[in-house]
C-alpha positions as CSV (number, residue, x, y, z in Angstrom):
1,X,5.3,-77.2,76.2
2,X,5.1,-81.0,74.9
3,X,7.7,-82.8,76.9
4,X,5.5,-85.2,78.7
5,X,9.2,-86.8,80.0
6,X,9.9,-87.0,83.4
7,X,12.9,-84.9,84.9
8,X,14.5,-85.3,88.0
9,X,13.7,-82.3,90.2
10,X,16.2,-79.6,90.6
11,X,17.6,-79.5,94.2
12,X,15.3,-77.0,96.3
13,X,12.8,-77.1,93.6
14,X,9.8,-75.8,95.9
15,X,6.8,-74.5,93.4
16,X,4.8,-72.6,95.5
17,X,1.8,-71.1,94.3
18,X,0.6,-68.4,96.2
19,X,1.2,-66.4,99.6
20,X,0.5,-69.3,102.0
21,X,2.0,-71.8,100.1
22,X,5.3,-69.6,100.2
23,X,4.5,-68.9,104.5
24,X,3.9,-72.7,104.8
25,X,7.4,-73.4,103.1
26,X,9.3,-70.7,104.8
27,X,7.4,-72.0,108.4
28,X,8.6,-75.5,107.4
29,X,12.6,-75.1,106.5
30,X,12.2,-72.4,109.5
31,X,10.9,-75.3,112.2
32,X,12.8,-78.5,110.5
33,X,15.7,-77.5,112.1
34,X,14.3,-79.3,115.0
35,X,15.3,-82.4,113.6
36,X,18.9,-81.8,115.1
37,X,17.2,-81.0,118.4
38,X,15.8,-84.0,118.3
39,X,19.0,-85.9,117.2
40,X,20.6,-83.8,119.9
41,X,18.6,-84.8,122.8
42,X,18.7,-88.3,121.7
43,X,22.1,-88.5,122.0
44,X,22.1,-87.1,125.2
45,X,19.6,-89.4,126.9
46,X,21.9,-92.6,125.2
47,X,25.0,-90.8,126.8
48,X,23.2,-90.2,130.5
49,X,21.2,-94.0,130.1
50,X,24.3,-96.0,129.2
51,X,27.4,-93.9,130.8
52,X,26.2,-93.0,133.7
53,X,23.2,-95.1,134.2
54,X,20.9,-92.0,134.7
55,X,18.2,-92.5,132.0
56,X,16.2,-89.3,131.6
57,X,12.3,-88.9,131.8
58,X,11.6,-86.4,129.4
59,X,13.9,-87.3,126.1
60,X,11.6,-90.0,124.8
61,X,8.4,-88.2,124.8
62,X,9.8,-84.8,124.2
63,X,12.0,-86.8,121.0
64,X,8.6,-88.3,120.0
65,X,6.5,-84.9,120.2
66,X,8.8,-83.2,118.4
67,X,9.0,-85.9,115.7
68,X,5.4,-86.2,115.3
69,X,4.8,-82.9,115.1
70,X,7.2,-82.0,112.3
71,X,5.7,-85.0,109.9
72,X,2.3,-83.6,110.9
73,X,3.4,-79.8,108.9
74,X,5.4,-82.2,106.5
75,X,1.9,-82.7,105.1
76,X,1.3,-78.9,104.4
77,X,4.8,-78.5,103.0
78,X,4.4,-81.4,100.8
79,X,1.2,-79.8,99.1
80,X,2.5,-76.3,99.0
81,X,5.7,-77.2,97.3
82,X,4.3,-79.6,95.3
83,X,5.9,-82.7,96.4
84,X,2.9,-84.7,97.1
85,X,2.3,-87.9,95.8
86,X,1.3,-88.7,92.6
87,X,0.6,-91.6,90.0
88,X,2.8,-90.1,87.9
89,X,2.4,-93.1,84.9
90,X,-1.1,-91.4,84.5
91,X,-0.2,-87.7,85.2
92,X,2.8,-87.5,82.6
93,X,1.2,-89.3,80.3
94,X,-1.4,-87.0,79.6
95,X,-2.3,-83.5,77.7
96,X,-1.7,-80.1,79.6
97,X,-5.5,-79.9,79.6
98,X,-6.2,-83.1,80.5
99,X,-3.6,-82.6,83.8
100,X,-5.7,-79.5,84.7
101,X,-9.0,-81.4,85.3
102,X,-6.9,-84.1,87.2
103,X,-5.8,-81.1,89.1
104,X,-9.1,-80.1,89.2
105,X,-10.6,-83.5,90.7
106,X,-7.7,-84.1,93.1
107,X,-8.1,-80.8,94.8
108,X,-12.0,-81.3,95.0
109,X,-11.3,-84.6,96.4
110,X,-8.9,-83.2,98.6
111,X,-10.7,-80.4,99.7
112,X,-13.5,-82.8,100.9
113,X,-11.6,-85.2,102.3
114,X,-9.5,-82.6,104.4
115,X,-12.5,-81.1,105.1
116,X,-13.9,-84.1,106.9
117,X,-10.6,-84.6,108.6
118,X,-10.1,-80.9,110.1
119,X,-14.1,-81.8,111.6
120,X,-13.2,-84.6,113.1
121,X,-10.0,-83.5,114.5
122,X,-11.9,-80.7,116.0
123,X,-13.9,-82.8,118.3
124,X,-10.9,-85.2,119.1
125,X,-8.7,-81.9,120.2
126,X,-11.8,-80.5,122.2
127,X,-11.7,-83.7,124.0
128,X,-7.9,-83.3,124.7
129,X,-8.6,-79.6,125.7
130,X,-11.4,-79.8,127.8
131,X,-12.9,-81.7,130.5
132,X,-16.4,-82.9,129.8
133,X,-17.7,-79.9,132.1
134,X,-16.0,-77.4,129.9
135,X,-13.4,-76.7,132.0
136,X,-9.8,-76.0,130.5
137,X,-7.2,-78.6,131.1
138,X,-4.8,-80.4,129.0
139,X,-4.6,-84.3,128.1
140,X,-1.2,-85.4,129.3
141,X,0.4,-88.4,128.6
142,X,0.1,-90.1,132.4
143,X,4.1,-91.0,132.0
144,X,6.5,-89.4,134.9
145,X,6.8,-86.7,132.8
146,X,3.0,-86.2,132.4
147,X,3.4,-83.7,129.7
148,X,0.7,-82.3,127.9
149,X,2.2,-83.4,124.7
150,X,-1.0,-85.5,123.8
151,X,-3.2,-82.4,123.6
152,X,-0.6,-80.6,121.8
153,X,-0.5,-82.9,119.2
154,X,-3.8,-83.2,118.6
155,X,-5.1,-79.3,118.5
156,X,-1.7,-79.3,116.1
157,X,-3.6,-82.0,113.5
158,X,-6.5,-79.8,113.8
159,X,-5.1,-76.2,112.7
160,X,-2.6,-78.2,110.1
161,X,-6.3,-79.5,109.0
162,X,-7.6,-76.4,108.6
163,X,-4.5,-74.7,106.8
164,X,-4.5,-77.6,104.3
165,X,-8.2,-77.0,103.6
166,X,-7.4,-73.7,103.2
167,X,-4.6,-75.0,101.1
168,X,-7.4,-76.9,99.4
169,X,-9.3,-74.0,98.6
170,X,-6.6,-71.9,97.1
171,X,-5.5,-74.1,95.1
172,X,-9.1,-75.2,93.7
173,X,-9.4,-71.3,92.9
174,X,-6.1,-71.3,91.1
175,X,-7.4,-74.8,88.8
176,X,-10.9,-73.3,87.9
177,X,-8.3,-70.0,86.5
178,X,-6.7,-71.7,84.4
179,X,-9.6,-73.7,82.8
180,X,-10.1,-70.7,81.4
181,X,-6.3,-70.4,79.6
182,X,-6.2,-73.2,77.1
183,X,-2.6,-73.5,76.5
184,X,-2.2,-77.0,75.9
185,X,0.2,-76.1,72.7
């Protein structure tokens, strides 16, 4: 194929490329749904804070948790259907061939660069799920509430880390195929 033009995307136009990709994307439309939640519970605590002047202590961080840790798996979603950024002035403006090693050298960047993420992540969750001692206990956030939302989020960066290196590595495989096809026609 030779059209090198860009095209707007087709409405649900989710490529995925293999079995995790297509869990990831499932897992993703599944769990965005709590969007409205969080809309929900929103306009809750404005109705009980400015109606009846009984503010709540759990909307706000619950609101925030929930947020953060939907734009955390928008990451993986992103790769596995292909909606990631991209300089697309370079990308389209190139052979088929010539894409697939840019493929190739963004997944190996990514790969390391996730890679180095998911380690440190690991050590900052460890510290949110255990005392120095060892023993288990959740950070919490020291509000009213005290919820253990900090700790949450953080072991939720790590395993997102880990899928997208995973991710990463899949996808790497799938590149060094189809070096091998030369159908730049």
């Amino acid at each position: 194929m030779t059209d090198k033009t860009p095209h707007a995307p087709a409405e649900n136009d989710e490529k995925p490329r293999n079995g995790l990709d297509r869990l990831i994307i499932k897992f993703s439309n599944l769990v965005s749904w709590l969007f409205i939640f969080t809309v929900l519970i929103s306009f809750y605590e404005v109705v009980m804070r400015y109606a009846f002047d009984a503010p709540t202590t759990w909307v706000h961080e619950t609101a925030s948790f929930i947020g953060g840790s939907l734009f955390i798996i928008g990451g993986i979603y992103a790769f596995a259907a292909d909606k990631h950024v991209r300089v697309v002035l370079i990308y389209d403006s190139v052979s088929n061939q010539t894409r697939k090693y840019l493929n190739l050298v963004h997944h190996t960047v990514g790969l390391a660069f996730a890679g180095m993420l998911a380690y440190a992540a690991y050590f900052t969750a460890e510290e949110a799920w255990f005392a120095p001692w060892g023993e288990f206990r959740l950070e919490t956030s020291g509000s009213v509430l005290n919820a253990p939302y900090p700790a949450l989020l953080k072991g939720l960066i790590f395993v997102v880390l880990c899928v997208l290196v995973v991710q990463f590595v899949l996808h790497l495989i799938q590149e060094l195929m189809g070096l091998r096809k030369n159908d730049d026609v």
